[in-house]
C-alpha positions, 0 to 999 in steps of 0.5 A: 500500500502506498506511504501517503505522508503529506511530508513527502513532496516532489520537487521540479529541480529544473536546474539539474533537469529532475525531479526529486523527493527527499526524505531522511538526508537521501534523494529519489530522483527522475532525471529527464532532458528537455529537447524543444517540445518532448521531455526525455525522461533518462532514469529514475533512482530510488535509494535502496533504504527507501524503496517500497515506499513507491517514491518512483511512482510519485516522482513519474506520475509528477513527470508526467504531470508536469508535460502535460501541464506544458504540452510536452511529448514524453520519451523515455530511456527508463524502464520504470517510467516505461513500466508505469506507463504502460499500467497507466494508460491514461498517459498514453497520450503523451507518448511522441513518436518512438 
């Protein structure tokens, strides 16, 4: 079941191009690059003391979120983002050509 704690948060670092949440010292990140109108989403990482909080799923779902907000096109390199697409098809949309 997902950690709901309204302390945790996700951030758009659009400096270092990623998404973050931080928690206890440590980072989850999305990283993704932007290319005109299609955002490239490149990896997701989670550190191993906070996995199973489905701080991955949040970091997309707000990637995602953020393109559609900007009517982006996502790309992606990264099999989470990949994966989680594909169980979540009303991001479909915003997939660019392959």
């Amino acid at each position: 079941m997902p950690d709901e704690s309204s302390d945790i948060r996700v951030i758009h670092n659009a400096e270092a191009e990623r998404f973050e949440i931080r928690v206890d010292g440590m980072v989850a990140v999305l990283d993704y690059q932007r290319h005109g109108d299609t955002i490239l989403f490149t990896h997701t990482g989670v550190p191993p003391e906070l996995e199973g909080r489905w701080l991955g799923s949040r970091l997309v779902r707000a990637g995602l979120e953020y393109a559609r907000e900007n009517s982006l096109k996502v790309g992606s390199l990264c099999w989470f983002v990949n994966g989680y697409m594909r169980r979540h098809p009303e991001y479909e949309d915003l997939r660019g050509k392959q």
